[in-house]
C-alpha positions as CSV (number, residue, x, y, z in Angstrom):
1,X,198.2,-44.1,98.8
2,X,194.9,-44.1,97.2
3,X,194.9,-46.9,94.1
4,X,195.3,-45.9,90.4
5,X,193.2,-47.1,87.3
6,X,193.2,-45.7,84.8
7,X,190.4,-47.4,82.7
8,X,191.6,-47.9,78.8
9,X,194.7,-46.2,79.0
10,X,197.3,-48.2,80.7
11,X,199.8,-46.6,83.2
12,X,203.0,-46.8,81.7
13,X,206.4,-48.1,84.1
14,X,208.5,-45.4,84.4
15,X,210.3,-43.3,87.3
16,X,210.5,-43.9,90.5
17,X,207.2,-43.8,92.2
18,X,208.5,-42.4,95.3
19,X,210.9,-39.0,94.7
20,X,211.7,-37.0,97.2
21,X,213.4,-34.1,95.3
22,X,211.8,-31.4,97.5
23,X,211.9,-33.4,101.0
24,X,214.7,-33.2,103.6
25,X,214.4,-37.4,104.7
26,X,215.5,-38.5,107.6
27,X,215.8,-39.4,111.6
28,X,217.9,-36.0,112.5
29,X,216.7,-34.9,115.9
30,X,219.5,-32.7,117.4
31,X,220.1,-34.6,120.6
32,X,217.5,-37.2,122.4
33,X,214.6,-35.1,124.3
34,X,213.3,-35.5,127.9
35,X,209.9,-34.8,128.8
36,X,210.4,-35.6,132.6
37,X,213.0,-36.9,134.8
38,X,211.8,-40.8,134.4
39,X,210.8,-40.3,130.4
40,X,212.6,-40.0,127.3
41,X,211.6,-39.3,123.8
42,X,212.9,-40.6,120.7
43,X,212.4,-39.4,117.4
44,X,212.2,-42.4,115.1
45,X,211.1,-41.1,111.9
46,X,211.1,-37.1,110.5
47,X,210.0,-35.8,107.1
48,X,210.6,-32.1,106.8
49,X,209.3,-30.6,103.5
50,X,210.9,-27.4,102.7
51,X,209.2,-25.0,100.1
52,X,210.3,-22.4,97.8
53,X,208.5,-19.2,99.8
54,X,210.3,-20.1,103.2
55,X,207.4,-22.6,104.3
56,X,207.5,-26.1,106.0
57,X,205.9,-29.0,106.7
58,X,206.7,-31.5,108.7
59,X,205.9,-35.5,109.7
60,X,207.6,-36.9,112.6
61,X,207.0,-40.2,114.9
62,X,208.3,-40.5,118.8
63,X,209.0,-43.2,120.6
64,X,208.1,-42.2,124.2
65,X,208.9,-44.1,127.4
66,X,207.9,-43.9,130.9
67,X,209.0,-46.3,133.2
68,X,207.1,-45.3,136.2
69,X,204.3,-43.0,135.2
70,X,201.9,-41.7,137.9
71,X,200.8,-42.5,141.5
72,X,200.8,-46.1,140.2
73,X,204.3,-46.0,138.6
74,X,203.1,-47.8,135.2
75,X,205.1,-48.9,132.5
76,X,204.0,-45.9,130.0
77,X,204.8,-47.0,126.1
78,X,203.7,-45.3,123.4
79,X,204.1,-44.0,119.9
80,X,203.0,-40.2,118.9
81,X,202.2,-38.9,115.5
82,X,202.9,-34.9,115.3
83,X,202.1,-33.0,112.0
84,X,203.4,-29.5,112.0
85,X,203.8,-26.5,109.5
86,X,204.9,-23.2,109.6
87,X,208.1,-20.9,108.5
88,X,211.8,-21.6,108.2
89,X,215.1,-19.6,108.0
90,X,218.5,-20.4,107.6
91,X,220.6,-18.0,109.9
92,X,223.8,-17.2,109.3
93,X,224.4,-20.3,107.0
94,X,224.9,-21.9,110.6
95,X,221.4,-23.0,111.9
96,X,217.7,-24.1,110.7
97,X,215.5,-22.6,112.4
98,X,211.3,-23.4,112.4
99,X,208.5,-21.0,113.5
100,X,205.5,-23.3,114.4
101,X,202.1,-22.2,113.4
102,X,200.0,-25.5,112.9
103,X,201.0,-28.4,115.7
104,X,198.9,-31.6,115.9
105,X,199.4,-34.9,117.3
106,X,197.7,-38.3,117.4
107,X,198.8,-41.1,120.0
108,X,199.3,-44.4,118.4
109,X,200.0,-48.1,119.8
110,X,199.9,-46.9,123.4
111,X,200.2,-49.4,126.4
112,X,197.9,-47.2,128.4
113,X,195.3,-44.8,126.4
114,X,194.3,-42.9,129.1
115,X,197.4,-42.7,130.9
116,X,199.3,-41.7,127.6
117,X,196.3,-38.9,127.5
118,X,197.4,-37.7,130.6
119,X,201.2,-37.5,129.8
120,X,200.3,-35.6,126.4
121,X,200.9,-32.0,127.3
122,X,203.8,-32.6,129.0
123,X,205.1,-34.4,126.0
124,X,203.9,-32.0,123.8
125,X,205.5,-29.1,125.1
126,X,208.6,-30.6,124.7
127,X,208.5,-31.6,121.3
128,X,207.0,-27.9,121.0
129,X,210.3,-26.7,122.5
130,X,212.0,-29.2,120.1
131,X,210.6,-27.6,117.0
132,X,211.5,-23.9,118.1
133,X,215.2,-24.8,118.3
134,X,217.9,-24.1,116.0
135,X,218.8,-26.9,114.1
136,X,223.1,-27.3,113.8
137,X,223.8,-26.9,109.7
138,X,226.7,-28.1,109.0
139,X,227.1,-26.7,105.4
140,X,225.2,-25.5,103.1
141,X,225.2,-25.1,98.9
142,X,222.8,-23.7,96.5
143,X,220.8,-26.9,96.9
144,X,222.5,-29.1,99.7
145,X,222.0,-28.9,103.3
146,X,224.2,-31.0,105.7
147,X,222.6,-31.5,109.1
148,X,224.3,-32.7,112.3
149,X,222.8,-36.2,112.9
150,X,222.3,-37.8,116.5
151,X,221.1,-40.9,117.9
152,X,223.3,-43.2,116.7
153,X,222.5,-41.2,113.2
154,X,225.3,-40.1,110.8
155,X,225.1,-37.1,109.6
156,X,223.2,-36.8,106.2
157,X,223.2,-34.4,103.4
158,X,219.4,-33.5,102.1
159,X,218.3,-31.7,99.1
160,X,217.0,-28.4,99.8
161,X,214.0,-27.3,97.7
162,X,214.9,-25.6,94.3
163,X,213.4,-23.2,92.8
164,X,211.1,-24.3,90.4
165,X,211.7,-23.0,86.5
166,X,209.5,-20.7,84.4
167,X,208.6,-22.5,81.2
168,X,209.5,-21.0,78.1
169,X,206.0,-21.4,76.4
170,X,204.0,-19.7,79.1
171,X,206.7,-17.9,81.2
172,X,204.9,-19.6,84.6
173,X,206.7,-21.9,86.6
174,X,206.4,-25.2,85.7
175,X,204.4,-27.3,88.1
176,X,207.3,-30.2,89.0
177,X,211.3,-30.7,88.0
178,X,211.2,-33.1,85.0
179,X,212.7,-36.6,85.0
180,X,216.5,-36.7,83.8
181,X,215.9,-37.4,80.0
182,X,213.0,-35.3,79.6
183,X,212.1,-32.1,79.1
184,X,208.9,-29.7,79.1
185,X,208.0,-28.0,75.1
186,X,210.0,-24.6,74.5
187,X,208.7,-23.6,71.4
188,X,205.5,-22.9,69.3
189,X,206.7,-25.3,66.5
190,X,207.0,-28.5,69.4
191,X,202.9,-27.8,69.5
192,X,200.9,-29.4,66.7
193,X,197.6,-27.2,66.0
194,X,199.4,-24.3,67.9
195,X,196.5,-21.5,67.0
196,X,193.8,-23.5,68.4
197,X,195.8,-24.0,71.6
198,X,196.8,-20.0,72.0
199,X,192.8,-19.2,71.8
200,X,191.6,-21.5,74.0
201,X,194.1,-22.3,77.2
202,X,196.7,-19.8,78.4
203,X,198.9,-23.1,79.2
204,X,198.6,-23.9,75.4
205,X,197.0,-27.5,76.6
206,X,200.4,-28.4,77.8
207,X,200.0,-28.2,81.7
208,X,196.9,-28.5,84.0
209,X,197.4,-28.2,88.0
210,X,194.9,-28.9,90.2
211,X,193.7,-30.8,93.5
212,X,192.8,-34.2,91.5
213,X,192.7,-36.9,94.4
214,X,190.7,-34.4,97.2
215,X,193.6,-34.6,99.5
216,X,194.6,-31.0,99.5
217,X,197.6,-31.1,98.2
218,X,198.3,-29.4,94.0
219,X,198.4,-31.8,91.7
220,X,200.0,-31.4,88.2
221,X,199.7,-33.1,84.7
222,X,202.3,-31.8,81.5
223,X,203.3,-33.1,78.4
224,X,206.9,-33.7,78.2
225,X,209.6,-34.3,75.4
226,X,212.4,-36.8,75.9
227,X,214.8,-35.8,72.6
228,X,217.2,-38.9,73.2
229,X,214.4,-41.3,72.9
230,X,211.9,-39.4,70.5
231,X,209.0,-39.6,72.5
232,X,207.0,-37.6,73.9
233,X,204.0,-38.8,77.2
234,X,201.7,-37.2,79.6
235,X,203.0,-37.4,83.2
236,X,200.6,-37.1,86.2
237,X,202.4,-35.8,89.3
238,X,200.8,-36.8,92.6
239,X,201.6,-34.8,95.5
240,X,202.0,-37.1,98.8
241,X,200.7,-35.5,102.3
242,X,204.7,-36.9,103.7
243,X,206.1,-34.7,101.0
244,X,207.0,-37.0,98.5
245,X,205.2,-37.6,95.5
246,X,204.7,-40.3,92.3
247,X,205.3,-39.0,88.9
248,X,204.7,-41.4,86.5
249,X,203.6,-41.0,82.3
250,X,199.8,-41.1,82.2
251,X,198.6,-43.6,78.8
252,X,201.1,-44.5,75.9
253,X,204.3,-43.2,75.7
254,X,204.7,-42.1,72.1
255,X,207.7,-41.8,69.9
256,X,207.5,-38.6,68.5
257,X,209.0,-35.1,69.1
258,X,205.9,-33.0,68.5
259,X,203.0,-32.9,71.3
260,X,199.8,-33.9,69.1
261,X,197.7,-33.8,72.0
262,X,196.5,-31.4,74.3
263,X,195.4,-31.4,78.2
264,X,193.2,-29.1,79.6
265,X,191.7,-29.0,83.3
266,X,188.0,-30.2,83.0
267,X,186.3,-28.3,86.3
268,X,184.2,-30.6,88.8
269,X,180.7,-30.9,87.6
270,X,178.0,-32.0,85.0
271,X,179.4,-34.1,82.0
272,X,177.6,-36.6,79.3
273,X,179.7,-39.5,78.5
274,X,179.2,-39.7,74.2
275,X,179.6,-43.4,74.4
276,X,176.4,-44.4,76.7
277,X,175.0,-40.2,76.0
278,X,174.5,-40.5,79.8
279,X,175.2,-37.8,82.2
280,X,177.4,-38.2,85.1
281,X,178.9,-35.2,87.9
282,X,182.5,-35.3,89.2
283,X,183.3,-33.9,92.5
284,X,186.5,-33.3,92.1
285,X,188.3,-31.1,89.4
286,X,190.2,-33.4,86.4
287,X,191.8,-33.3,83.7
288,X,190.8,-33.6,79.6
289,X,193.1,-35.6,77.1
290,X,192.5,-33.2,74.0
291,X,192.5,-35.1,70.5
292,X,192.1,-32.0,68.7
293,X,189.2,-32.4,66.0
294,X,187.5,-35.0,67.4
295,X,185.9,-36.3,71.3
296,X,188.3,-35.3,74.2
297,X,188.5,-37.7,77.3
298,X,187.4,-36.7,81.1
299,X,190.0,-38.3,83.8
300,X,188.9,-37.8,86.8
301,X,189.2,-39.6,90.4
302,X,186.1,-40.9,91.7
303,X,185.8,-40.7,95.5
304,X,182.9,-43.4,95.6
305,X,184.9,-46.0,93.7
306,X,188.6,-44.3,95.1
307,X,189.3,-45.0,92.0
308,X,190.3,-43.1,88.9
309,X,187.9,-43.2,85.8
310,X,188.3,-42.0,82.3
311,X,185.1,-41.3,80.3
312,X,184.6,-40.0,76.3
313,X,183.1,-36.8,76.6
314,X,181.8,-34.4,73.6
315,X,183.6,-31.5,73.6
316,X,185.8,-30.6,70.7
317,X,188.4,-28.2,70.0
């Protein structure tokens, strides 16, 4: 994962960096595979992410083995990488089922590159054949899925993706499930200088989603309340390309129970920093810490640096 600075504003230690509330984890191929009579293929790490419209993505890693590959009957070793997407159903609460649209694959640590070129149709149509099977369910709940497990796997229960809530201030869903002990705003009077934030952002400068790390993958930042504690902190959500993601709070978490400041998405471009009055362009699209009244600040991630820079910019609200 790319590293995070944050410049002034100090990450704060909180959460787990790695959740995986919307991943199905695990090694849970159906039965072990054979591409040929002499090779086998063993799955040896899967992450299936499962999304609310009936879309998946999925990471997996095969151990494949031939003991006597080709004229020369070689020792064939090698690992393969296979990134895959596409639809999913759930028939008859009995069986997973994936419809492959995207299929890619990248041999690693092989004993033989060109011979483990040569074998990599063959291998891939089986994994192919793999992915278009039903998967065995052995139960299913609103938001648990048990799968049948095999080689030498137990079976595992995995979170199914939930549905993600509408907030109450902007009746969109919110962009990620908050951590247990915290909450997103629900009303107007949570919002210090709530006019100013109902003429200038339809979010209210609560929530900003965007790409932030040029990875392709939606991003989120949000203000959220924790009423146990009496704080309230910015938290950056990171998606992860294996499905997972960090979410941790962005800057000071501060004891309060009213949102003072504001966030607003700050468009790649031109900016001036006010401190040195120079200008500067961001590639990428970032977020603004509002203070309202006086100098917001630019965060952004810098692709030359692959680091993330925060800058005082002029604009006011």
């Amino acid at each position: 994962m790319k590293k995070i600075l944050f410049g002034a504003l100090l990450l704060a230690v909180f959460a787990n960096a790695q959740i995986t509330q919307r991943s199905l984890l695990g090694n849970w191929a159906m039965v072990p595979v054979k591409a040929s009579p002499s090779a086998t293929l063993t799955l040896v790490n899967d992450t299936l992410n499962m999304t609310d419209d009936w879309k998946y993505t999925e990471i997996s890693v095969y151990n494949i083995n031939y003991p006597d590959y080709g004229p020369n009957k070689i020792h064939l070793e090698y690992k393969l990488l296979v990134r895959s997407s596409g639809e999913y159903r759930i028939e008859n609460a009995t069986n997973l089922r994936r419809y492959l649209k995207i299929f890619e694959s990248e041999i690693l640590d092989a004993s033989d590159e060109e011979a483990a070129q040569s074998s990599l149709r063959e291998v891939e149509r089986t994994i192919r054949s793999e992915i278009n099977a039903p998967a065995p369910v052995l139960s299913v709940t609103e938001t648990e899925l048990e799968l049948q497990g095999a080689n030498d796997n137990p079976n595992l229960k995995f979170t199914k993706p939930r549905k993600l809530p509408n907030s109450r201030l902007t009746t969109k869903p919110v962009p990620f499930f908050a951590p247990d002990g915290w909450r997103y705003p629900e009303n107007a009077k949570e919002l210090a200088n709530f006019p100013i934030r109902l003429r200038n952002d339809p979010n209210l400068f609560t929530i900003v989603e965007a790409d932030f790390n040029g990875d392709d993958l939606k991003d989120a930042v949000a203000y959220l309340i924790n009423d146990e504690t009496g704080q309230v902190a910015l938290f950056l959500y990171l998606s992860q390309p294996d499905g997972t993601y960090t979410l941790d709070p962005y800057g000071s978490i501060d004891r309060n129970t009213l949102v003072e400041n504001g966030v607003i998405l700050a468009p790649a471009g031109e900016y001036t920093n006010i401190s040195t009055r120079q200008k500067f362009t961001t590639d990428l699209d970032g977020f603004m810490i509002v203070i309202f009244g006086t100098a917001a600040t630019l965060v952004y991630f810098d692709l030359e640096t692959n680091n993330w820079q925060s800058v005082p910019v002029g604009r006011k609200f």
